[in-house]
VMD Tcl script that builds the backbone (N, CA, C; Angstrom):
set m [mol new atoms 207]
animate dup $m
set s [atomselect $m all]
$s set {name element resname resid chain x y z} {
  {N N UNK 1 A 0.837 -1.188 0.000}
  {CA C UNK 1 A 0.000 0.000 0.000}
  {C C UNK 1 A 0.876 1.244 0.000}
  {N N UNK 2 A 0.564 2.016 -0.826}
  {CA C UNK 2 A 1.144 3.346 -0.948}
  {C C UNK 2 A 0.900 4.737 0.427}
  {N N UNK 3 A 1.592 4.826 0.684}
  {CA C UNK 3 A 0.880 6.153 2.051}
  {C C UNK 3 A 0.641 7.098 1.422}
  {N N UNK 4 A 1.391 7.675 0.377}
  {CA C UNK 4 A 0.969 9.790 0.158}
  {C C UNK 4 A 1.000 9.285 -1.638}
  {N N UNK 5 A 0.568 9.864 -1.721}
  {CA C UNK 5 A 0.165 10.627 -3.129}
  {C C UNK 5 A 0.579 12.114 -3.664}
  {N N UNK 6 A 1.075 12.190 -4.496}
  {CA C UNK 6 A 2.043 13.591 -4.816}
  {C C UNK 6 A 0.960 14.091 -5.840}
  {N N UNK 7 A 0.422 15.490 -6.297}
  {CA C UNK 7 A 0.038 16.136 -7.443}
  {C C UNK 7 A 0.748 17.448 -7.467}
  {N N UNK 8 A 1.190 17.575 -8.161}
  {CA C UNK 8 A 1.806 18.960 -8.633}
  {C C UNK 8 A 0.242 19.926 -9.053}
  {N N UNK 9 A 0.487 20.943 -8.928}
  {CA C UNK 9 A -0.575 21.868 -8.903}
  {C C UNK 9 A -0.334 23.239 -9.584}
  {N N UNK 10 A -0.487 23.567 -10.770}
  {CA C UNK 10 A -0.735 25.314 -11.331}
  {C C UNK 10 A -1.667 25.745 -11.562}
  {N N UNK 11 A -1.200 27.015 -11.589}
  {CA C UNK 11 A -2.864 28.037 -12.645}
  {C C UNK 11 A -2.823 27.481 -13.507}
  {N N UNK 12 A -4.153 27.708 -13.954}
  {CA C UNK 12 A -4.556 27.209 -15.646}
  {C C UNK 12 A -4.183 28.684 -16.084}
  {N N UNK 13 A -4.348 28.592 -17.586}
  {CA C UNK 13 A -3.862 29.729 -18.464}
  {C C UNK 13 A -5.072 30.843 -17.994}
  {N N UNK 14 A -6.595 29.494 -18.643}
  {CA C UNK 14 A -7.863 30.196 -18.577}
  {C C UNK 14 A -8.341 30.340 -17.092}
  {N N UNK 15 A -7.903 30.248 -16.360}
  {CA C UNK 15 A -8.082 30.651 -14.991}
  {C C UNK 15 A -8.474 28.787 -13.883}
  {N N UNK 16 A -8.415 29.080 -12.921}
  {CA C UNK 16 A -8.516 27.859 -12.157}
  {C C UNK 16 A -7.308 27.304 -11.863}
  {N N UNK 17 A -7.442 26.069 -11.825}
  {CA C UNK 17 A -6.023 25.473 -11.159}
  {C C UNK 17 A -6.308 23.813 -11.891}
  {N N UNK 18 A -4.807 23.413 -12.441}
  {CA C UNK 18 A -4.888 22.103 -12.957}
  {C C UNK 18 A -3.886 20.848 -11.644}
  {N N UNK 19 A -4.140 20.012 -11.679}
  {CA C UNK 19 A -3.401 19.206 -10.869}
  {C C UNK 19 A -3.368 17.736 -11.152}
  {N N UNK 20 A -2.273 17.492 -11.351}
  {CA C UNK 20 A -1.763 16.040 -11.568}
  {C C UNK 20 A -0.628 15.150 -11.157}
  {N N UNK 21 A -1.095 13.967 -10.579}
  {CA C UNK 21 A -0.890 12.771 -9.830}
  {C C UNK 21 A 1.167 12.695 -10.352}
  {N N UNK 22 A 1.540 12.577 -9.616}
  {CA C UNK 22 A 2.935 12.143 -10.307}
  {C C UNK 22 A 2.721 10.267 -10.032}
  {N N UNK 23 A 3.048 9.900 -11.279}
  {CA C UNK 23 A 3.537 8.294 -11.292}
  {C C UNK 23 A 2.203 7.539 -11.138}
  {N N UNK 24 A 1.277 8.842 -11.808}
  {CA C UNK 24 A -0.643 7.500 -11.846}
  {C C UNK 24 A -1.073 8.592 -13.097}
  {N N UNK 25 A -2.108 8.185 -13.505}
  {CA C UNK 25 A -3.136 8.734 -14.730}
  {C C UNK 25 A -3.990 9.519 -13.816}
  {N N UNK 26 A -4.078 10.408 -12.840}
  {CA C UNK 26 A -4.719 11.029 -12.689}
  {C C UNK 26 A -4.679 12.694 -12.638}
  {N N UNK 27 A -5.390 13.173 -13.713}
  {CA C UNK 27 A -5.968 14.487 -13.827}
  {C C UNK 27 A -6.774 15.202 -13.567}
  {N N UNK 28 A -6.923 16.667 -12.723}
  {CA C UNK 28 A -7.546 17.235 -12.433}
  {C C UNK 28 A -7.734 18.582 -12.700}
  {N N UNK 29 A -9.135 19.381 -13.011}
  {CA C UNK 29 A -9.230 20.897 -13.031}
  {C C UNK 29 A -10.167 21.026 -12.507}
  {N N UNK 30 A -10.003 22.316 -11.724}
  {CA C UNK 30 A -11.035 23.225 -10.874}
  {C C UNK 30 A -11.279 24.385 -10.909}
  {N N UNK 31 A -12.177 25.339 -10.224}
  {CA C UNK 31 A -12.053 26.689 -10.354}
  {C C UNK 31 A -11.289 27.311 -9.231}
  {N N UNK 32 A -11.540 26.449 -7.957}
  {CA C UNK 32 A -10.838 27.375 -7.191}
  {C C UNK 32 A -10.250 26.127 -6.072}
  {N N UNK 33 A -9.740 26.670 -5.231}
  {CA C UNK 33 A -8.894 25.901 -4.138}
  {C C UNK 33 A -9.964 24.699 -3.418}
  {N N UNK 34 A -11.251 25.065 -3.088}
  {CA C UNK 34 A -11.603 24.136 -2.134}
  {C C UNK 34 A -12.294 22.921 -3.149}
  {N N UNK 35 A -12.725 23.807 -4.362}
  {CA C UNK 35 A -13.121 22.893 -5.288}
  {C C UNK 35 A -12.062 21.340 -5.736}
  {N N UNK 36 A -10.843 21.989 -5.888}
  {CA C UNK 36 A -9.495 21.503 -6.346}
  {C C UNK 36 A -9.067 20.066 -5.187}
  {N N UNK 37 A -9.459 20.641 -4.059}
  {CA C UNK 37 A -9.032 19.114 -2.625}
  {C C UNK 37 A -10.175 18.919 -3.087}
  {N N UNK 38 A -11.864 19.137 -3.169}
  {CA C UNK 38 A -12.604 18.095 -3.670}
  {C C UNK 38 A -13.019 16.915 -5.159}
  {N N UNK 39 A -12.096 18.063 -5.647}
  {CA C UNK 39 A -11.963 16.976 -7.031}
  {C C UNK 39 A -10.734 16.024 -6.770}
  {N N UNK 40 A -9.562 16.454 -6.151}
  {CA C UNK 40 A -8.821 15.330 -5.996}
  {C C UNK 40 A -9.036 14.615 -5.149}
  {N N UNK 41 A -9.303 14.554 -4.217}
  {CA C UNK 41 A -9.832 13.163 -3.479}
  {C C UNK 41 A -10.893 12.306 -4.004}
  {N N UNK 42 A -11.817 13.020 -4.828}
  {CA C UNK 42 A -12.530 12.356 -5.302}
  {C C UNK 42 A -12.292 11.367 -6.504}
  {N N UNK 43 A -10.830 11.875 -7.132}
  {CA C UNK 43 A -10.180 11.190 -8.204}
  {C C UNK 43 A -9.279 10.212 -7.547}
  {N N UNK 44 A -8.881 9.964 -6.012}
  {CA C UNK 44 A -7.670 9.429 -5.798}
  {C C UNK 44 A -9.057 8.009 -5.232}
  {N N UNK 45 A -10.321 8.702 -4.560}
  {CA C UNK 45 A -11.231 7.502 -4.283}
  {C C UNK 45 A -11.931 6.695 -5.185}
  {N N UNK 46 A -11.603 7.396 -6.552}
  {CA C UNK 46 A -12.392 6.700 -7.698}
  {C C UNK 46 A -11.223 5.276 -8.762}
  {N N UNK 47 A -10.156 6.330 -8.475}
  {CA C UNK 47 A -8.997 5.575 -8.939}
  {C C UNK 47 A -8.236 4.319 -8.239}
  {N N UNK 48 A -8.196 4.266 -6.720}
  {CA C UNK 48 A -7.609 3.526 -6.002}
  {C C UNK 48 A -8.706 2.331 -5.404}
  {N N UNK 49 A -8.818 1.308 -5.271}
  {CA C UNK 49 A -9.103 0.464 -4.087}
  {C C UNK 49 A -9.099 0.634 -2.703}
  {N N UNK 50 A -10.318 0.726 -1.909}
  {CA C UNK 50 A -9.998 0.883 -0.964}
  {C C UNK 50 A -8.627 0.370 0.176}
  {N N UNK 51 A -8.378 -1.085 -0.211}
  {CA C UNK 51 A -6.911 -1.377 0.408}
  {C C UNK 51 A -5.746 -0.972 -0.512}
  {N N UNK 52 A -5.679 -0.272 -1.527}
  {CA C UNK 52 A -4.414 0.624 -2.036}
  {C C UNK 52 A -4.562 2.114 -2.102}
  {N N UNK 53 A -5.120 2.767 -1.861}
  {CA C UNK 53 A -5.939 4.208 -1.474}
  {C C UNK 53 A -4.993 4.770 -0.410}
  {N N UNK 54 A -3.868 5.566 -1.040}
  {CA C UNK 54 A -3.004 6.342 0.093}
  {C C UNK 54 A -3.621 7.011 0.868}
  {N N UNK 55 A -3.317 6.873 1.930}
  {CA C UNK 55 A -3.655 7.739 3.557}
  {C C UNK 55 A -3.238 8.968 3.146}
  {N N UNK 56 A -2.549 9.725 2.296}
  {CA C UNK 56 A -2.079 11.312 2.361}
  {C C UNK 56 A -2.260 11.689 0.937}
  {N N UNK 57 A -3.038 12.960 0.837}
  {CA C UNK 57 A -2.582 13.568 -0.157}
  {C C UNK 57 A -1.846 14.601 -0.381}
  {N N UNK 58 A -0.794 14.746 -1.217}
  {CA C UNK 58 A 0.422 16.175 -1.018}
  {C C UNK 58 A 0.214 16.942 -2.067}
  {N N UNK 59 A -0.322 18.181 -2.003}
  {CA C UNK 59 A -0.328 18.839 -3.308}
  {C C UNK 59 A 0.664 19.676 -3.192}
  {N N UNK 60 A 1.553 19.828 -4.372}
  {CA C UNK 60 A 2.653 20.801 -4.502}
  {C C UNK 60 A 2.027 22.299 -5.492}
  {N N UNK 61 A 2.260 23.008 -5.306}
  {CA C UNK 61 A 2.271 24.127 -6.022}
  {C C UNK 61 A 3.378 24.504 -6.657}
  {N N UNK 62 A 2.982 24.379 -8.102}
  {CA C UNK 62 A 4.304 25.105 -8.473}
  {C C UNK 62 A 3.581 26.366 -9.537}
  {N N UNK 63 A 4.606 27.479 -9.563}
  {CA C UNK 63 A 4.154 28.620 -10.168}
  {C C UNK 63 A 5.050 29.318 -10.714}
  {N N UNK 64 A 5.063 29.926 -12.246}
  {CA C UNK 64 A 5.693 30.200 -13.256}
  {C C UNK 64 A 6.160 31.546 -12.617}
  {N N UNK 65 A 7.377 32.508 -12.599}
  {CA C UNK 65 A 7.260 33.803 -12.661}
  {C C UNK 65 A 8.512 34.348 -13.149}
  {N N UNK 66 A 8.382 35.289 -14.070}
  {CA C UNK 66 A 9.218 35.587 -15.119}
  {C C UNK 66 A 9.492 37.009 -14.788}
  {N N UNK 67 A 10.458 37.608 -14.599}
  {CA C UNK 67 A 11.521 38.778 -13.992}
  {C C UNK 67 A 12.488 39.210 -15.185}
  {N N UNK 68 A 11.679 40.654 -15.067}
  {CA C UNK 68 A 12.741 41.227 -16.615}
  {C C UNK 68 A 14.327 41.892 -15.975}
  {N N UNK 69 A 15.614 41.412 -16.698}
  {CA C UNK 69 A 16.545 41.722 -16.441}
  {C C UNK 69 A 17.291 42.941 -15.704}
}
mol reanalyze $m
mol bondsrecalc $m
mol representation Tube
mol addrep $m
């Protein structure tokens, strides 16, 4: 059994937030933050078995930012 679950997490272009599973097929988009923990859990309970269903989920944020010289 796996314990944590990793998704990396950005803005979408068109606004919201995209997030995806490192090392599984799972994809996610939302509009906003609380929406975003309810779509992913709901993807990690739809995707996993209850006896392989990690106990943690870790969302990372990562975010683009570009600085003129």
């Amino acid at each position: 059994m796996q314990t944590e679950i990793l998704f990396t997490v950005e803005e979408a272009p068109e606004g919201g937030y995209l997030a995806r599973a490192l090392g599984h097929s799972l994809y996610v988009q939302a509009d906003s933050i609380e929406d975003l923990h309810h779509q992913v859990r709901d993807a990690v309970q739809c995707h996993f078995d209850e006896a392989d269903k990690p106990r943690l989920i870790r969302l990372h944020y990562v975010r683009d930012e570009v600085l003129a010289a």
